[in-house]
N, C-alpha and C positions, 0 to 999 in steps of 0.2 A: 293624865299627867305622864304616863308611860310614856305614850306615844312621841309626846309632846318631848319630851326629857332624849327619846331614842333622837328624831330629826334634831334637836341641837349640838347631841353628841355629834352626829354626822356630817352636820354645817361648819363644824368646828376642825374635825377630821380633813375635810376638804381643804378650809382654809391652811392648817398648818402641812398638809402637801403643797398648796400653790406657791408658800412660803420657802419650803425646801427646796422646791423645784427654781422659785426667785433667785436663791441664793444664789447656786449649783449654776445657774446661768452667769448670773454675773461673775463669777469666779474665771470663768471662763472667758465672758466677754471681755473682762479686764485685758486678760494674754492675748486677746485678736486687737483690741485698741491700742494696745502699743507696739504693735509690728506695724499698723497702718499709721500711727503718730507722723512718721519719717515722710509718709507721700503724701498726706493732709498737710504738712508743713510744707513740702515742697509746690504743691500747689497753691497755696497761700501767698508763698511767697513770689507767684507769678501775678499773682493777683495784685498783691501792694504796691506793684509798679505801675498800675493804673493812677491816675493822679485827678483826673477829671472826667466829665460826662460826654462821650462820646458816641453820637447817633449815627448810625449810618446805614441806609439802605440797602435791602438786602431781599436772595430769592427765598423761596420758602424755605422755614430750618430743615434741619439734615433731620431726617427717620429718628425718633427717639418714644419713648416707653416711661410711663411712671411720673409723667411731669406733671406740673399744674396750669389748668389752663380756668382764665379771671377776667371778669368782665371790669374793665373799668366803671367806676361809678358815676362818674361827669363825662367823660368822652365817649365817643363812638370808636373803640379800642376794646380789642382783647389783648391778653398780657398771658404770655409762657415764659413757663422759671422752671428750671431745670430737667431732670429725666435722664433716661442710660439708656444705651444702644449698645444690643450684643452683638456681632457680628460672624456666631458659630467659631469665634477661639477667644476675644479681649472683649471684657464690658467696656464702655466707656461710660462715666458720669458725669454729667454735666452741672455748671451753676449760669449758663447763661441764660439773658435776659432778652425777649423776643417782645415788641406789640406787633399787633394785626389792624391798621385803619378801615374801620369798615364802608368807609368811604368811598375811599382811594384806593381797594381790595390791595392794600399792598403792606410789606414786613420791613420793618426795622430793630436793626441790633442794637439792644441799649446796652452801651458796658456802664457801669457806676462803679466807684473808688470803693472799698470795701465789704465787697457781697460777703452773705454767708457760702459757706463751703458747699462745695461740690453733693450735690441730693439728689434722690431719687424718691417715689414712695411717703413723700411729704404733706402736708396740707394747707392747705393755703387759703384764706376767709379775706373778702375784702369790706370792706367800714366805710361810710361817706366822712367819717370824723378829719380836722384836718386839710380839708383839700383832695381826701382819697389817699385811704393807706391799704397796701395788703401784706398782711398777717402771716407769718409762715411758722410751721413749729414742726421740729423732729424730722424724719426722713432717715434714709441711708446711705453708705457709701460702701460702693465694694471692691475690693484689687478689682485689677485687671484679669485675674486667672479664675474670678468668681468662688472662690474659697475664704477667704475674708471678708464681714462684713462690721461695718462702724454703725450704729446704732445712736442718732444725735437726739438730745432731750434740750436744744438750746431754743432760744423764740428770738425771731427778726420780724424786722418791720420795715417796709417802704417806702416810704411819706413818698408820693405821686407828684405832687405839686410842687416840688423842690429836687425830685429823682435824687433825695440821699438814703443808704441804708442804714440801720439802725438795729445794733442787738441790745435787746431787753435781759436784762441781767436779774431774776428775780428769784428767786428762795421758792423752794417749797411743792412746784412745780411734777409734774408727770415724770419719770422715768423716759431714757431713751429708748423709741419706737419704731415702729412702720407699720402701714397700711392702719393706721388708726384716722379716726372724721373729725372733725369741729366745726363749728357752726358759729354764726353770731346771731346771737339772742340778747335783745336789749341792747346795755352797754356792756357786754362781757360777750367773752367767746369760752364755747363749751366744749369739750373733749372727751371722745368717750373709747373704749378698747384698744386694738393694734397688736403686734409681739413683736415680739424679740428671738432672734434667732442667733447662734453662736455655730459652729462646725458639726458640732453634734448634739446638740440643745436647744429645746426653745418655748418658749412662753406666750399662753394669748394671755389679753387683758382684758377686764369687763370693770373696769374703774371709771370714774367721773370725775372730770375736773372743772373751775371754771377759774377763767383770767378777768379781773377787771378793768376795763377799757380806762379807768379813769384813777384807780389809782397804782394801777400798774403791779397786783398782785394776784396771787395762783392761792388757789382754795380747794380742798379736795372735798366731794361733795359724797354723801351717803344715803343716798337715798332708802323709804321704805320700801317695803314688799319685794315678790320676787322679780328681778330684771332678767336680762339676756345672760347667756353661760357664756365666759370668755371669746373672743372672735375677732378679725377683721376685715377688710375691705365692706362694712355692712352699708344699709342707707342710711344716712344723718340727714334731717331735715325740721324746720320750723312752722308751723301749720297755724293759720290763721289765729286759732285760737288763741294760739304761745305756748302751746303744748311744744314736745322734740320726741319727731319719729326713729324710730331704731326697726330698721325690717333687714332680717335675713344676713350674709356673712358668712365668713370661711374658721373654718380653726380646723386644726388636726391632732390625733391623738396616736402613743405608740402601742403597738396591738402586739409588738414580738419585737427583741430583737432587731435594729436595722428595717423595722416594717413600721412605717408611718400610716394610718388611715384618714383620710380627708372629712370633713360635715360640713355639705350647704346649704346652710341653718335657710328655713324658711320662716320664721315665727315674728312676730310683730309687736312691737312695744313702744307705750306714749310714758317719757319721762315730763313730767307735769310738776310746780308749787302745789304743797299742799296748801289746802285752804287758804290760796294767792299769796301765801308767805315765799317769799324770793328765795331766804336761806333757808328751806327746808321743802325736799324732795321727796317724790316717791312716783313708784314704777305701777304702771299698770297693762297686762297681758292684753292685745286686742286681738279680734278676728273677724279680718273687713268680710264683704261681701263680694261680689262681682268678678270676673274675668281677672283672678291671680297670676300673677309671671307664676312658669313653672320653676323649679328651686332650681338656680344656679351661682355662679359666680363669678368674681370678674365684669359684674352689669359696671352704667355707670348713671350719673343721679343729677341731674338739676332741677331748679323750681323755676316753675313757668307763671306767668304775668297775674294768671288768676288764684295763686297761690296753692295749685299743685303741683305733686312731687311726682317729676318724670326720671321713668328707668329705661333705659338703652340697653339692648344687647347681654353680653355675656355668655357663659357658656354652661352646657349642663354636663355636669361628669357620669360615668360609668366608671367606675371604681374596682378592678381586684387586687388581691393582695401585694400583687407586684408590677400591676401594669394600671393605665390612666387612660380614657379616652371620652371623646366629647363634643359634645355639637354646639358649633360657635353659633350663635346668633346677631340677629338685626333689628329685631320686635321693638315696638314702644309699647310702653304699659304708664298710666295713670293712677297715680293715686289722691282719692280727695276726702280728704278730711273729714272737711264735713257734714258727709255722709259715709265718712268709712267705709268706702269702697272703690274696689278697684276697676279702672275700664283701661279695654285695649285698646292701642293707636290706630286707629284705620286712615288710612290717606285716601285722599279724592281722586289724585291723580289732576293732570293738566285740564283748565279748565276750557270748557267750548262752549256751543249754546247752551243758550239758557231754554230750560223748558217747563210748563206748568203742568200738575198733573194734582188735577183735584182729588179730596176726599172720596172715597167711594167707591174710585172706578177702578172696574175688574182689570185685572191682570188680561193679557192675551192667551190663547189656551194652549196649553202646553204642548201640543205638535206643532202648530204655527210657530212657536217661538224655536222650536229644536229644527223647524225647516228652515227662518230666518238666519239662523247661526249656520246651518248645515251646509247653504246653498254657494253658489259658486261666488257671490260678493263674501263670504267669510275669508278671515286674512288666518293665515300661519305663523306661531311665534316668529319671528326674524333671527337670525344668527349674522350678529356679526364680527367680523375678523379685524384687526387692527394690526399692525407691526412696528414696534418701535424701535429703533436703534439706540445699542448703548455705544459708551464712551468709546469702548477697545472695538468697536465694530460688528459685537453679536446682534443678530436679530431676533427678537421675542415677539412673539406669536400669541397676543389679548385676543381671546374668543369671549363673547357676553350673547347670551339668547333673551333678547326682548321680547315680554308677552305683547301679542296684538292686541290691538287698541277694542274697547268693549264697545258692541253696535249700538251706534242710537238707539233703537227698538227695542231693546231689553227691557223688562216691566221692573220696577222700584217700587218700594214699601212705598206704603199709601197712606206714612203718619204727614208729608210735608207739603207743603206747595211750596217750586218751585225751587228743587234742587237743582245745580251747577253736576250737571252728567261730566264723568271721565271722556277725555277725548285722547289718550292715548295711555302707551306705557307709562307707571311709577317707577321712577328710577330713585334709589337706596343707596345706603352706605353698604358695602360688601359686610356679612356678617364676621364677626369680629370681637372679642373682648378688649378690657379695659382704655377704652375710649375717654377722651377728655372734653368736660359741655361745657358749656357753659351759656347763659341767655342773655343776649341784649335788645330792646327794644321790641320784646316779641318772638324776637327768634333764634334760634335753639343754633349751636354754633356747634359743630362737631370735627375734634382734631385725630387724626390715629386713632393708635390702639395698635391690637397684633393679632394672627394667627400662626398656626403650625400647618408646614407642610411636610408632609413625613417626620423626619425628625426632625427640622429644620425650624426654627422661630422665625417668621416673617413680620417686622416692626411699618407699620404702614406710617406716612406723614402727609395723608390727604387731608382737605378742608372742604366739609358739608354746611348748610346753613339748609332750615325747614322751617318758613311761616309758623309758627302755633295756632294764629288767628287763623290763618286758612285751611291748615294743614291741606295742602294739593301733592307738592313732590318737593324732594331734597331739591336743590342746585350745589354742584360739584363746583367750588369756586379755585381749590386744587387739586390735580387728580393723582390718584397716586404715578410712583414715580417706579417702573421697575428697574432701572440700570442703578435706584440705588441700595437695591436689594444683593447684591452681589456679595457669595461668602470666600472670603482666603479658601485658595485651592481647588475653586471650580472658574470654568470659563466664560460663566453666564449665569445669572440670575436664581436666586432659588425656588421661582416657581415664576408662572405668569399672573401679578400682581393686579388683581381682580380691579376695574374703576368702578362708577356707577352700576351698578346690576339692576334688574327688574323681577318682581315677583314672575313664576312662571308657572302656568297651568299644568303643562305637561312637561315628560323629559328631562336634563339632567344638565347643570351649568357644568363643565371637567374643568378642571386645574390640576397641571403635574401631581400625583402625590393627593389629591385631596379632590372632594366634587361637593358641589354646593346642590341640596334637595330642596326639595320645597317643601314647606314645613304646617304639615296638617296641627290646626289651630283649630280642637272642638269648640271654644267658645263661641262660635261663629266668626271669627276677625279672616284678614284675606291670607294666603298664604307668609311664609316668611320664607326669609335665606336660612340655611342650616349650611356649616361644612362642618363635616365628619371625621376628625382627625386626633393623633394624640397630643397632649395638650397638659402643661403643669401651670397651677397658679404663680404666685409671686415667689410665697415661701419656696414651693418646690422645684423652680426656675435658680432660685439660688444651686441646688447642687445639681442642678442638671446643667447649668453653666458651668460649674466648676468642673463637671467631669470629664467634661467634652476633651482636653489636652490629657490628661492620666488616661481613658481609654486607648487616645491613638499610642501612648507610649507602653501603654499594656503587649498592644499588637503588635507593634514594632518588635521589642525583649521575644514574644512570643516568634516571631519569624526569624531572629537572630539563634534563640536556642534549638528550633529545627532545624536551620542551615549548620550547626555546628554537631546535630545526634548525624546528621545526613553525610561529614566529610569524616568525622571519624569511625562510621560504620563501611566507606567504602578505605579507608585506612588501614 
C-alpha cells in the first residue's frame, strides 16, 4: 500500500506541474496572439477578395517546410496545403493550396474563397466520406522575424468534390498546437500529443482526442495504463488490427537556466478498445523485434498498400549543453504489425536480366570472386559534375559519386529462385529530414524536407516517387532546384543542393559546409546517406530563426562601440 500510495502521490505531483506549467504558457501565449491578431487579419483580408475557384497551372511550388502533403482518395492527385520557408532573415507562411496530377506529372494552384489561415506544422487526415474530404486541424503561424508564434486549435475541412472550405466550429476540442499526428480510425479522427511554445515557454502534450466524422463532435479520451510521456513529431498509425501505433518523437526539457535539453524518444506503444469497446481505451508498452531505426527525429511516416507503417529519414542528434549536431538520413525502415517487427528497406536497384539460381548451389569461392571484382572489367564509383545557372548568372557546381553497377557474377543467398539482379546504381532521395509522403497506388510519393549547411537551413522542394511493389530505385520526377536556395546577402546559393544521390561503397559525397558518408547499417541492410551537420528540430528552429536579425545587430552595436573607444582614444 506504501508503495502504491508513494507513485499516486507522484502521479499527481506531476500532473499539477504540467498544469502550472499550462497555465504560465498560456498566460503568455495570450500576449503573443494578440500582437500577431493585426497580420492574421491582414492576411485574411487578402484572402476574402478571392470570390471563386480559380485553377491554374503552374511550375513546381517554391521550396517550403512543414506542409502537408495528401493523397487524394478518388484521383490520381496529390494535394499540398501550406508550410513556411525561411530564407536566413524572414519566415514566410503559407496557406496555399497545390495538386500534383500523377498522370500528367504536372501542378496546379487551387485558390478557394475562404481557406483557413496561414499554417505551418499542421495535420492533415483525408476521408472517402463525401466525394473526398481533407481534414486539417491546428498548425502555427509565425512573424516574419520568427520571434512570434500563433498556435491555432481550429478544424477545417475540404469537401474535394465541390473545392469549398469549411470550418468546423465544435466545443470541446484539443488546445492549440504543433507537430501533434491524427489519424482516421473508423468514422472519427484521432489526435494524440504536439506543444505549444511561447518566447520563453513551452509545453508537450501526451493527450488524446477523438473527433466524430458524423456527428461533428471532439471527445477527450483517457485511456488506461501507462502511455507515451508528453512529445511530438512521433509515428501515428492504424494497423490492421485497428489498433493506433505511437513509436518514438521529440520533447525537450529545461536542465538550467536558458539551457533546453532535447529526447528522441524511441519507445513504442499500441493505443487499443479495451475489450472492443469504442469508448474506452487503454495503452499498452510494445517491443517489436527486427532491424529498429536508430533513435531519431524529424523521420517521416506513411502506410503502404499491405498495411505497413513506413519511416523515412530523419536525423539523429548528439546533444551538449549548448551546442546540437546530427546526421541527416535517407533509410527506410518497416514496420509490420502483425508480427511486430521491424525490417529495413533494401532496394534492388534497376532491374536487368533475369537469372535462375537454384537451391543448393555453392557460392563461387572466395578468391575467384575477389579476382572477378578485382580485375581489369571492374568499374570505379563514377563522379559526376553538373553545372547549373541561376537567375543573376552564378554558376553552381552539383558533384554526385555514383556507386558502380554490381557484377553479374556475384554469388546471392541461396533462399530464392530467380531473383531480378541490380544492373546499376540506386539512386535516393539526398539524406534529409522532415520530408512529406504520402502513397498512391503503391507508391510512395516523396516531397522536400531540409538540411543544414553550416549554419545555414537548406529547404529542398524536389519530388521522388519509389514502387513499394518492386521496390528497385526512386525516380526523381522533380529535381531539386539550387538557384532557389539563394539567402539575402550572399551572391549564390547556400550550398550545392544535392539531386538524386547513390549509395557509395567507398570515399566521401562533399557539399560546401557539409559531406554526406555512407552510413555502416550492422543489421545487414546496404549502406545509406548520412550528412553530418548542425541541425535544430522544429521547436528549436523557432529561436534560431528568430535569432538570426538580433545577432547581426548584436555585431553591428559591437563594431559601432570600438570605432568610437578607437576615435576618442586617439583624441
Amino acid at each position: 500500500m506504501g508503495k502504491k500510495g508513494k507513485k499516486e502521490k507522484k502521479g499527481r505531483g506531476a500532473e499539477k506541474t504540467a498544469a502550472k506549467m499550462e497555465k504560465k504558457v498560456s498566460k503568455r501565449s495570450r500576449k503573443e496572439e494578440e500582437d500577431l491578431e493585426a497580420l492574421l487579419a491582414h492576411f485574411q483580408a487578402l484572402d476574402a477578395t478571392k470570390t471563386q475557384v480559380v485553377e491554374t497551372p503552374c511550375p513546381p511550388p517554391s521550396p517550403r517546410l512543414h506542409a502537408s502533403l495528401s493523397a487524394h482518395p478518388d484521383k490520381d492527385e496529390l494535394i499540398l496545403f501550406g508550410g513556411e520557408y525561411f530564407n536566413g532573415q524572414k519566415t514566410s507562411v503559407y496557406n496555399e493550396l497545390y495538386t500534383y496530377s500523377i498522370r500528367k506529372d504536372a501542378w496546379t494552384k487551387v485558390e478557394i474563397p475562404n481557406p483557413p489561415p496561414r499554417r505551418c506544422a499542421h495535420q492533415a487526415v483525408v476521408v472517402p466520406q463525401g466525394g473526398g474530404q481533407l481534414w486539417i486541424f491546428g498548425g502555427e503561424f509565425a512573424s516574419p522575424d520568427g520571434e512570434q508564434f500563433y498556435h491555432y486549435k481550429d478544424l477545417w475541412v475540404l469537401h474535394l468534390a465541390t473545392k469549398t472550405w469549411e470550418q468546423v466550429r465544435a466545443t470541446g476540442g484539443p488546445s492549440g498546437r504543433s507537430g501533434h499526428r491524427m489519424v482516421a480510425w473508423k468514422r472519427q479522427l484521432i489526435l494524440f500529443g504536439g506543444f505549444h511554445e511561447t518566447t520563453r515557454d513551452y509545453i508537450y502534450y501526451n493527450d488524446v482526442y477523438a473527433f466524430d466524422l458524423d456527428t461533428f463532435t471532439w471527445s477527450r479520451l483517457c485511456p488506461s495504463g501507462t502511455g507515451p510521456t508528453p512529445r511530438s513529431g512521433c509515428q501515428m498509425s492504424v494497423t490492421p488490427q485497428g489498433s493506433i501505433v505511437i513509436y518514438g518523437g521529440y520533447s525537450k526539457q529545461r536542465v538550467k537556466k536558458d539551457v533546453d535539453r532535447g529526447t528522441q524518444h524511441s519507445d513504442m506503444f499500441l493505443l487499443q478498445p479495451v475489450d472492443g469497446r469504442e469508448g474506452k481505451w487503454g495503452w499498452t508498452r510494445i517491443n517489436p523485434a527486427g532491424a529498429k531505426p536508430t533513435p531519431r527525429s524529424g523521420f517521416s511516416v506513411a502506410v503502404t498498400p499491405n498495411h505497413q507503417t513506413l519511416l523515412f529519414g530523419g536525423v539523429c542528434d548528439e546533444e551538449e549543453e549548448e551546442s546540437l549536431e546530427g546526421d541527416f538520413l535517407n533509410d527506410l525502415h518497416f514496420y509490420d504489425a502483425t508480427r511486430n517487427r521491424w525490417f529495413a528497406g533494401q532496394l534492388k536497384g534497376p532491374k536487368s536480366e533475369k537469372r535462375k539460381r537454384r537451391r543448393g548451389r555453392k557460392a563461387e569461392p572466395e578468391g575467384a570472386d575477389k579476382q572477378e571484382r578485382g580485375g581489369a572489367g571492374a568499374q570505379e564509383p563514377l563522379e559526376v559534375v553538373r553545372e547549373v545557372v541561376a537567375e543573376d548568372g552564378t554558376v553552381v557546381t552539383i558533384k554526385q559519386v555514383l556507386a558502380a553497377p554490381v557484377p553479374a557474377g556475384q554469388p546471392q543467398s541461396e533462399e530464392e529462385d530467380s531473383p531480378d539482379e541490380a544492373g546499376g546504381p540506386v539512386v535516393e532521395p539526398s539524406p534529409r529530414s522532415n520530408a512529406m509522403l504520402a502513397v498512391k497506388h503503391g507508391r510512395l510519393y516523396l516531397y522536400g524536407g531540409m538540411f543544414e549547411a553550416g549554419d545555414r537551413q537548406v529547404t529542398l522542394s524536389d519530388l521522388y516517387c519509389l514502387d513499394l511493389h518492386k521496390m528497385q530505385e526512386w525516380t526523381a520526377l522533380v529535381e531539386a532546384d539550387p538557384a532557389s536556395q539563394t539567402h539575402p546577402g550572399t551572391d549564390a546559393p547556400v550550398c550545392s543542393v544535392p539531386g538524386p544521390t547513390a549509395p557509395v561503397p567507398q570515399g566521401l559525397i562533399t557539399w560546401p559546409s557539409a559531406t554526406y558518408l555512407p552510413h555502416g547499417d550492422t543489421s545487414g541492410t546496404p549502406p545509406r546517406g548520412r550528412v553530418r551537420v548542425h541541425r535544430r528540430p522544429l521547436e528549436e528552429l523557432h529561436h534560431w530563426h528568430g535569432s538570426a536579425p538580433i545577432l547581426v545587430a548584436m555585431v553591428i552595436l559591437l563594431n559601432i562601440g570600438v570605432a568610437i573607444l578607437f576615435i576618442n582614444f586617439f583624441i
